[in-house]
Every structure is written in C-alpha cells, then in structure tokens.
TIMI-2910 file (N, C-alpha, C, CB; in pm, 1 decimal, decimal comma, always signed):
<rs>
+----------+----------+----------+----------+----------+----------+----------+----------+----------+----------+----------+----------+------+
!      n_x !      n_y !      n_z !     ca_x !     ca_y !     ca_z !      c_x !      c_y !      c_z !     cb_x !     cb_y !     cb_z ! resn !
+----------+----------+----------+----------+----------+----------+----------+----------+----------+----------+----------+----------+------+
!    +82,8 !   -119,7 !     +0,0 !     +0,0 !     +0,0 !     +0,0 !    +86,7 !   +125,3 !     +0,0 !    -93,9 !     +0,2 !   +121,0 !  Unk !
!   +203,3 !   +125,7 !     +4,9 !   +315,8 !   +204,1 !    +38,9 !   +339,2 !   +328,2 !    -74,9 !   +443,7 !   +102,3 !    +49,0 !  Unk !
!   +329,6 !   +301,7 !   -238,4 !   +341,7 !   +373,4 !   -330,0 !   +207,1 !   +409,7 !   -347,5 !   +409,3 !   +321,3 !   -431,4 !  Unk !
!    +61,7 !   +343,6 !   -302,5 !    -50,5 !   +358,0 !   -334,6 !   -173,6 !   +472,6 !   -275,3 !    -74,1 !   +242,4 !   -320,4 !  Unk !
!    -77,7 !   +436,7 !   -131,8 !   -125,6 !   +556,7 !    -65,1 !    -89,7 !   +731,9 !   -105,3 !    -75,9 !   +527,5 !    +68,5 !  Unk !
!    +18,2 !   +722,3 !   -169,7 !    +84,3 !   +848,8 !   -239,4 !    -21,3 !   +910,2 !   -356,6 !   +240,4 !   +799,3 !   -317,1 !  Unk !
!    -59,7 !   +807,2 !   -384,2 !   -191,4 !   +833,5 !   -548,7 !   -280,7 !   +988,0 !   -533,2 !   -368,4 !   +667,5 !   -545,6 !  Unk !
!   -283,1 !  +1068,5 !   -575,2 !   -369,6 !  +1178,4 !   -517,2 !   -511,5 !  +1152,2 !   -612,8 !   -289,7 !  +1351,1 !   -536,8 !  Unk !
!   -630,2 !  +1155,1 !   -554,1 !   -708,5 !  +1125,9 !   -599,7 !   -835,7 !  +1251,8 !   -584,5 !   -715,1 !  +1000,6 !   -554,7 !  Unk !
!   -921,8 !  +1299,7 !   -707,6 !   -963,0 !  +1426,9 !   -718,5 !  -1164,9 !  +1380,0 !   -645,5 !   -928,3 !  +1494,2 !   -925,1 !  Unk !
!  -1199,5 !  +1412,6 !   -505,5 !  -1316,0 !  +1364,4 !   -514,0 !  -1449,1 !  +1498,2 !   -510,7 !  -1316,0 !  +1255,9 !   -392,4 !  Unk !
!  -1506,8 !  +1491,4 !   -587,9 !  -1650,4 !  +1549,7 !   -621,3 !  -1774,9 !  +1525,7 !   -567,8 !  -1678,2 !  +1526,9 !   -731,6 !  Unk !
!  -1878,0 !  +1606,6 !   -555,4 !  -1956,5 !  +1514,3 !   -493,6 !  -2096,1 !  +1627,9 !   -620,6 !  -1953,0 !  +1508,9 !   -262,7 !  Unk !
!  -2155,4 !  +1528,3 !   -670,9 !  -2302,9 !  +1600,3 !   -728,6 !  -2403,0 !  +1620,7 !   -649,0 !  -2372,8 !  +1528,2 !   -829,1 !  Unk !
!  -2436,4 !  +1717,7 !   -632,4 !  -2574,5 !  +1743,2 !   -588,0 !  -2706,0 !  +1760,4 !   -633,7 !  -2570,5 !  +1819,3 !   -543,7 !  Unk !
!  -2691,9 !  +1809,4 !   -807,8 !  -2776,8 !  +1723,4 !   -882,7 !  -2728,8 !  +1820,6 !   -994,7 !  -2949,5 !  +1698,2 !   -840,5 !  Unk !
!  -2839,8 !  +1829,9 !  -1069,8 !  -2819,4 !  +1835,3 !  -1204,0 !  -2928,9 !  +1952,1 !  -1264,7 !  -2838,0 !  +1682,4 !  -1264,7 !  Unk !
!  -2902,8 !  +2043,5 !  -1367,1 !  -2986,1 !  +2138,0 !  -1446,3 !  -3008,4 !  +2158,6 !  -1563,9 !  -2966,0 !  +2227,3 !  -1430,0 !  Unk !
!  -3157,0 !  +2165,3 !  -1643,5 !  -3073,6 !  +2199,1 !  -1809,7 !  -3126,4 !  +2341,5 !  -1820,6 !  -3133,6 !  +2084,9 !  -1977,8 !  Unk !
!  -3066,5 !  +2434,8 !  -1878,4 !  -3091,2 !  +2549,3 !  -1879,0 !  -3113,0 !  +2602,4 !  -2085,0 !  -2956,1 !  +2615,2 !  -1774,9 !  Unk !
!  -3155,2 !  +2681,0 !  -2116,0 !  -3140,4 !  +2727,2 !  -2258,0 !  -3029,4 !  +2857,5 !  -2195,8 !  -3316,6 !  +2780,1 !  -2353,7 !  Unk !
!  -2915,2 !  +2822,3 !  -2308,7 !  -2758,2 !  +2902,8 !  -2273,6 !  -2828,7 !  +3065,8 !  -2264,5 !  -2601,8 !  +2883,2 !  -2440,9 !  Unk !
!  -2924,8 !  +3131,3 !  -2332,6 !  -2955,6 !  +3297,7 !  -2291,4 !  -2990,4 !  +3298,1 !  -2162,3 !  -3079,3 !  +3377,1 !  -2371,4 !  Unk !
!  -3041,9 !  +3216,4 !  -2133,3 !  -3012,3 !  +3210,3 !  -1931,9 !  -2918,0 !  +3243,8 !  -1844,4 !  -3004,2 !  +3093,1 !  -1874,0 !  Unk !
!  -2850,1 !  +3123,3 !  -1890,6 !  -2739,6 !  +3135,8 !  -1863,2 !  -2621,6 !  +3231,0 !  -1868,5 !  -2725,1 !  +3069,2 !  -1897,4 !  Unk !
!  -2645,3 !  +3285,9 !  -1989,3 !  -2568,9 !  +3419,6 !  -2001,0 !  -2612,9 !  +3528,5 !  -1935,3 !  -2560,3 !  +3462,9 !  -2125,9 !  Unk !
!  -2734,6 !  +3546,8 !  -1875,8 !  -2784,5 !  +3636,2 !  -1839,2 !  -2738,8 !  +3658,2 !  -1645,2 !  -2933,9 !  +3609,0 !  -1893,0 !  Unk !
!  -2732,5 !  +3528,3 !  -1583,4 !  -2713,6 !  +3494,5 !  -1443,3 !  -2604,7 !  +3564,7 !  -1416,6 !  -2699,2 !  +3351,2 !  -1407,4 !  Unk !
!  -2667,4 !  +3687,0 !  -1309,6 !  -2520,9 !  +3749,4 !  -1203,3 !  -2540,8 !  +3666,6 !  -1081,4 !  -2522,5 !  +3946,0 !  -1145,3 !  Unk !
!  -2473,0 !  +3748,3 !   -994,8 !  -2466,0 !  +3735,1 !   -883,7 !  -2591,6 !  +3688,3 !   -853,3 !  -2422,0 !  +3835,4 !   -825,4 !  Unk !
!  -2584,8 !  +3568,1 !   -764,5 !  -2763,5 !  +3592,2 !   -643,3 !  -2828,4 !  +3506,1 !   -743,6 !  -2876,6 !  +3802,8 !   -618,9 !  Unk !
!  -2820,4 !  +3505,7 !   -839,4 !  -2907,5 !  +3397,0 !   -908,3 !  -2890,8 !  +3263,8 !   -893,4 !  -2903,2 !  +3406,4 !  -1033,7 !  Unk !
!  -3018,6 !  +3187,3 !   -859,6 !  -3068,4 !  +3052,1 !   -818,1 !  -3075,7 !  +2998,1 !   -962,2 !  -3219,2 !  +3048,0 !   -726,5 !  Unk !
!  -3000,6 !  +2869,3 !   -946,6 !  -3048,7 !  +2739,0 !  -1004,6 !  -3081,1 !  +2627,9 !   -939,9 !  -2971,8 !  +2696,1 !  -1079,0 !  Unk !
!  -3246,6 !  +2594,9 !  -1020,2 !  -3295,6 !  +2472,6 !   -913,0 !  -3275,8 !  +2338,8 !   -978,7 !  -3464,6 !  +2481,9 !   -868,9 !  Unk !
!  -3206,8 !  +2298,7 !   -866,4 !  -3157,8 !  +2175,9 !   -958,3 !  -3302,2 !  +2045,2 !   -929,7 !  -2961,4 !  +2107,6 !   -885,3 !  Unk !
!  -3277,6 !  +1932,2 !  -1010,8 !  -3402,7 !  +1831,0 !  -1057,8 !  -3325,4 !  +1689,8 !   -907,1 !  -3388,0 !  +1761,3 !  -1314,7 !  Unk !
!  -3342,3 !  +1737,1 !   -819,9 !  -3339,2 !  +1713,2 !   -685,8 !  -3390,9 !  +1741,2 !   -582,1 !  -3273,2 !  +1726,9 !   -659,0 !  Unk !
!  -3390,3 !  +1686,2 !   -440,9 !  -3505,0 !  +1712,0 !   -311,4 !  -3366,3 !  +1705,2 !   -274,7 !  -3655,7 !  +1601,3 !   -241,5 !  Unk !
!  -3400,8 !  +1816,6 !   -103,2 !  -3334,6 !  +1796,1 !     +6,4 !  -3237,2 !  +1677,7 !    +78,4 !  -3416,7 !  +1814,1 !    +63,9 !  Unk !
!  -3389,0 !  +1582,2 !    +36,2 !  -3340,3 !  +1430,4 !   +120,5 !  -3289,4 !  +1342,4 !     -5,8 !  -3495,1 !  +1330,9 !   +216,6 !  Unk !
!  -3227,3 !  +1363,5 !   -137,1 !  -3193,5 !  +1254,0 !   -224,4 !  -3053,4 !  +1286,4 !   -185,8 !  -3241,9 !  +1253,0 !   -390,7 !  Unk !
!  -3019,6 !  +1141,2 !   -176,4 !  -2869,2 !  +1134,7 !   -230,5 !  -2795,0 !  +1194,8 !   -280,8 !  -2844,8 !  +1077,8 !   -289,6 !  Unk !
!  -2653,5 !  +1223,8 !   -279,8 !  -2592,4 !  +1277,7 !   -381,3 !  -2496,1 !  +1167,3 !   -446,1 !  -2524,0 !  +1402,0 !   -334,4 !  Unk !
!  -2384,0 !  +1227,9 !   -542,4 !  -2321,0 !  +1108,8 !   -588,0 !  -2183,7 !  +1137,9 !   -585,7 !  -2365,5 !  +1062,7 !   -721,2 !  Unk !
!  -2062,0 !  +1076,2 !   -521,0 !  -1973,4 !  +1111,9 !   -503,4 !  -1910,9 !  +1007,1 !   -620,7 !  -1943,1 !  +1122,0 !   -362,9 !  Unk !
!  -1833,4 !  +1092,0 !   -695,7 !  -1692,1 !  +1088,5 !   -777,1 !  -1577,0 !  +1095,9 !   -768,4 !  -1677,4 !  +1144,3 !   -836,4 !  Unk !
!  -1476,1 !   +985,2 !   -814,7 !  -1314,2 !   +985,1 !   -760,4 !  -1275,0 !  +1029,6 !   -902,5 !  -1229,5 !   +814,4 !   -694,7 !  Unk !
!  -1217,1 !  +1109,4 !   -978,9 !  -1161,1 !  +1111,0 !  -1059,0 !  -1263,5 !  +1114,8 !  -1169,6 !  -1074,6 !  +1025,9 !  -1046,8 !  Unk !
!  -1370,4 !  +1174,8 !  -1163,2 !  -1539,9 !  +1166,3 !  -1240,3 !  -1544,0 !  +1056,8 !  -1240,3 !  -1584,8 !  +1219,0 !  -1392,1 !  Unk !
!  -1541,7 !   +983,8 !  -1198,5 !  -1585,9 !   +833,6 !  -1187,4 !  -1675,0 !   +796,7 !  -1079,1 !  -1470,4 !   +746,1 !  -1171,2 !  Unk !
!  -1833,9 !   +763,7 !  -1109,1 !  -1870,7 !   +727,4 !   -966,4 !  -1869,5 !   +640,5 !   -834,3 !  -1936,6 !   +724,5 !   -975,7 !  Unk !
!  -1857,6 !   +684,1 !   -742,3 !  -1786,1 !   +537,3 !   -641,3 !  -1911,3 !   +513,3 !   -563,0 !  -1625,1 !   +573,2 !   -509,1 !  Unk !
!  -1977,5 !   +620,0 !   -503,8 !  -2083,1 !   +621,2 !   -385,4 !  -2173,9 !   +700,9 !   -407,2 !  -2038,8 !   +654,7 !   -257,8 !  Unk !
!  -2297,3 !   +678,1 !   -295,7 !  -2400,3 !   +773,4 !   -267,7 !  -2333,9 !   +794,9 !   -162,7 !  -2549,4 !   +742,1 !   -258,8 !  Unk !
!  -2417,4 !   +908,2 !   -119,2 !  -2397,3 !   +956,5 !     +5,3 !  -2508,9 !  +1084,3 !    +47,4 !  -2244,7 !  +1000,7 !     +6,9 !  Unk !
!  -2475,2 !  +1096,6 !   +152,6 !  -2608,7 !  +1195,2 !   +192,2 !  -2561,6 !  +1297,3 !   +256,3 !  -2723,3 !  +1135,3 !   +286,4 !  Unk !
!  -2539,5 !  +1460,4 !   +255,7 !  -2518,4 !  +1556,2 !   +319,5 !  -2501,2 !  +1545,1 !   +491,4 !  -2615,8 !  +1631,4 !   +273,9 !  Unk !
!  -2429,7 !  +1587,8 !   +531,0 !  -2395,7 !  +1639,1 !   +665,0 !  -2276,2 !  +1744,2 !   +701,1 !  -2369,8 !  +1525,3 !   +736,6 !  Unk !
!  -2381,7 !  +1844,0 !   +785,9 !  -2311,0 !  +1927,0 !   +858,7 !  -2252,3 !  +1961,8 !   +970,9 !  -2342,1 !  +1976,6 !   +853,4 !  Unk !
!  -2138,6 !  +1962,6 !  +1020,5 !  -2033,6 !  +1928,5 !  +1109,8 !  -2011,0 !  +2078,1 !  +1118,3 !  -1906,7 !  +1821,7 !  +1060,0 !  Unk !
!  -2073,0 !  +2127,9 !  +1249,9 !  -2039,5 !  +2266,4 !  +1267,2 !  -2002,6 !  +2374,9 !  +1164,7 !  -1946,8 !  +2262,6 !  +1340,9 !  Unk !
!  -1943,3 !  +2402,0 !  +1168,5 !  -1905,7 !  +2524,5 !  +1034,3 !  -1865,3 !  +2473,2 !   +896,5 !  -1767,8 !  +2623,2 !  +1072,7 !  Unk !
!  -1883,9 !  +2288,2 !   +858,0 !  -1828,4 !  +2219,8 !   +776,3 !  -1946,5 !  +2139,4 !   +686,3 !  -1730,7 !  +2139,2 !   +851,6 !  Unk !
!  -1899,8 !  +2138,3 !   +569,3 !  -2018,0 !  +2087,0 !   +526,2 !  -1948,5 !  +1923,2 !   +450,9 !  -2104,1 !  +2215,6 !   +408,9 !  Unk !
!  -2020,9 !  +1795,2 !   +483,8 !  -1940,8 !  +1704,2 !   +451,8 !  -2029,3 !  +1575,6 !   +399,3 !  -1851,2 !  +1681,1 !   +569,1 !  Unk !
!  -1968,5 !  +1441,1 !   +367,1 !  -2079,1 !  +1330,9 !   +341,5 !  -2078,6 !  +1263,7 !   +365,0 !  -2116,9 !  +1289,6 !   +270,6 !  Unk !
!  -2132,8 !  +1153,4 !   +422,3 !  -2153,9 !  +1025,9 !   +464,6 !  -2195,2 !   +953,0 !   +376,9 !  -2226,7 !  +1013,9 !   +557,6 !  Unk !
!  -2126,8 !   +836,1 !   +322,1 !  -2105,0 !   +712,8 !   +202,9 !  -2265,7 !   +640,8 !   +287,0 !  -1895,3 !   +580,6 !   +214,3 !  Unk !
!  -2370,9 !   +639,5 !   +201,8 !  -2469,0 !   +540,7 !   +202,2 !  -2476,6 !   +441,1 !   +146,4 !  -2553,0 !   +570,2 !   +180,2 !  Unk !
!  -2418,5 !   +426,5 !    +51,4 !  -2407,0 !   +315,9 !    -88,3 !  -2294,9 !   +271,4 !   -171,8 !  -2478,8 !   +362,8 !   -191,8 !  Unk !
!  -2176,8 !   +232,6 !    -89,4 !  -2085,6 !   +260,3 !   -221,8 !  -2094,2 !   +176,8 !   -315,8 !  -1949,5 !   +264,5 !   -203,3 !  Unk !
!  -2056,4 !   +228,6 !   -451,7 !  -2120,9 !   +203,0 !   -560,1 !  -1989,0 !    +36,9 !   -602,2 !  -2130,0 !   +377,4 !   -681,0 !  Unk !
!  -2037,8 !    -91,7 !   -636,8 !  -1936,1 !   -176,5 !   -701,9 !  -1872,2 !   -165,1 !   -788,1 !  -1959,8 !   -257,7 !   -730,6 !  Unk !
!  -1789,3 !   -235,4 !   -853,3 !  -1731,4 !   -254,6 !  -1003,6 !  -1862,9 !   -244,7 !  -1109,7 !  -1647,8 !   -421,8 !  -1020,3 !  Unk !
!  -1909,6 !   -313,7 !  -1093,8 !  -2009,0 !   -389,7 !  -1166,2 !  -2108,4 !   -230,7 !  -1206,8 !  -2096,8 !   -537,4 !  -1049,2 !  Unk !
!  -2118,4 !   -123,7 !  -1091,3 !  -2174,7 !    -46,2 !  -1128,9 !  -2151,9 !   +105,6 !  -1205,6 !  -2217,6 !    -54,1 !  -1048,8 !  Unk !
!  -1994,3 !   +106,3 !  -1207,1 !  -1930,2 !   +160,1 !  -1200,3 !  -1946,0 !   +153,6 !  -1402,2 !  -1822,3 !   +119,5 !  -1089,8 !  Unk !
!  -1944,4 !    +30,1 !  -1416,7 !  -1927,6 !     +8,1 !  -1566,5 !  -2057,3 !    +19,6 !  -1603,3 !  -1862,6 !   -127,4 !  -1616,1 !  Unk !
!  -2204,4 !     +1,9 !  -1555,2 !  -2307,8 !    +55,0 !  -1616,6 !  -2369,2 !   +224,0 !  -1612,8 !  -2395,0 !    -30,3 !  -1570,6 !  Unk !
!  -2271,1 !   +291,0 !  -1546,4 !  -2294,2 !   +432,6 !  -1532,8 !  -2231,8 !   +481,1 !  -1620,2 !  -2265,1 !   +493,5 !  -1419,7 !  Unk !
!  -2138,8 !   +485,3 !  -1737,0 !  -2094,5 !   +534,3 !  -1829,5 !  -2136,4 !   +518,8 !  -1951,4 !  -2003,5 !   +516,5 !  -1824,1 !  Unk !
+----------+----------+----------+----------+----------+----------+----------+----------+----------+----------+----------+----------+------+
</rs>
C-alpha cells in the first residue's frame, strides 16, 4: 500500500443536475438561483476522478459541510454508469 497511498485522488460530490437554454445562462449574475431536478433528502453522488464510487447523503459538522457514504457504488456499477 506504500506507493498507493501516495496516489492523489480528485473527489466530487453532485448534488444534482440542471438543463438550462444558454440565454439564461448568459444572463445569471450574482444571487441567481439554479434549481436543480433534486429534493433535500436525495442522495448525492460522489466521484473519484469523475468516476462514480458512492451515494452519500449531506452532513453538517459545525461550520463544515461534509458526506456520509450510504451506498458505495461496485465494479459492476461503475461500468453501467458510463
């Protein structure tokens, strides 16, 4: 595990997702909301390298905002998400 642990690995986490028409988009300053096609209580999806590994579900740790792995995702699923 010695060279493996060295690996730097980039992790993401989605919180969901939007489709917008781009004059929207061009238009958004500051303060402008996008609602993404998600609830409070869904899952999110955490990514190692854009690759998905887990669900997980929001938590806040005092001044920190962080996630707790509900699901991590297999091999097996890993190859039907792409």
């Amino acid at each position: 595990m010695g060279a493996l642990s060295k690996v730097a690995v980039e992790i993401t986490v989605v919180l969901g997702q939007a489709s917008l028409p781009m004059h929207q988009l061009l238009r958004m300053g500051r303060g402008a909301v996008i609602e993404l096609e998600s609830r409070p209580t869904d899952d999110v999806v955490v990514l190692a390298n854009n690759h998905p590994i887990a669900k997980a579900e929001i938590v806040i740790q005092e001044d920190r905002i962080a996630v707790a792995i509900t699901d991590p995702m297999s091999s097996d699923d890993h190859d039907h998400s792409s």
